[in-house]
C-alpha angles and dihedrals in degrees: 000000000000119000088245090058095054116113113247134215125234120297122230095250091051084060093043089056098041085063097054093042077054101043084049099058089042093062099050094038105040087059088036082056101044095044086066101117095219097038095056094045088044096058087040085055107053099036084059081057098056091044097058093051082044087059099046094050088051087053090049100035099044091034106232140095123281130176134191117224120203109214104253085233097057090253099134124282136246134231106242131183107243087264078065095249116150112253116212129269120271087231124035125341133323149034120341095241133126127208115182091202097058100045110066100215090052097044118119090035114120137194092236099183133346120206114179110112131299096308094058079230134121110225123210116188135226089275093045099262125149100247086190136015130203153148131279132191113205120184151181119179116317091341126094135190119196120210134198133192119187128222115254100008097045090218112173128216124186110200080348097299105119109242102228129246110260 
């Protein structure tokens, strides 16, 4: 076999181009994905889902009293101690508080209707136990999720399928 004949790899402008071809269908399908009404509610709900187990292990592991309050427009809520100082994120710095307008892939979500007591707040006490319970409408768009968090164990359904323990 003559050198000439031999099979070549890819060149370094084949990969370049390969990137930007990729690059290129990421940034028209990741919004196209996201915009998807469902899809978006879905992942809000369930992240609120998480947040809210997140704050009642926090309540029962660290010993001390913790609430969620829901924004009264519907903008997102925040994890506070039971003196209303903010606790930190589960993940990276900062507060634990959550504002649909300022994240892209929540925006739109909304915070429809809160019905938890007169605080629009869910309490955990010190042992982790759900001191109240309520409802929560979440929405985006014409789509709506319907969450329900139940007094003392704190169990959480989205659309009444029981979002599992992590």
């Amino acid at each position: 076999m003559s050198a000439a004949s031999k099979p070549r790899g890819f060149t370094l402008l084949h990969l370049i181009l390969m990137l930007v071809a990729m690059t290129g269908l990421a940034s028209v399908g990741i919004p196209a994905w996201f915009s998807q009404e469902s899809v978006t509610l879905d992942n809000a709900a369930q992240l609120l889902a998480r947040d809210l187990r997140d704050a009642q292990d926090r309540a029962a592991f660290q010993h001390r009293a913790v609430r969620v309050e829901f924004d009264s427009q519907g903008d997102g809520y925040q994890v506070v101690d039971s003196h209303g100082q903010p606790l930190r994120a589960p993940v990276g710095d900062g507060e634990f508080l959550r504002v649909y307008s300022r994240d892209a892939v929540f925006r739109g979500v909304i915070i429809e209707s809160v019905d938890t007591g007169p605080e629009n707040a869910i309490h955990f006490g010190p042992r982790g136990v759900a001191l109240n319970g309520g409802r929560l409408v979440i929405s985006f768009g014409d789509e709506r999720r319907h969450l329900e968090i139940e007094a003392t164990t704190g169990d959480v359904t989205v659309d009444g399928e029981a979002v599992p323990a992590y």
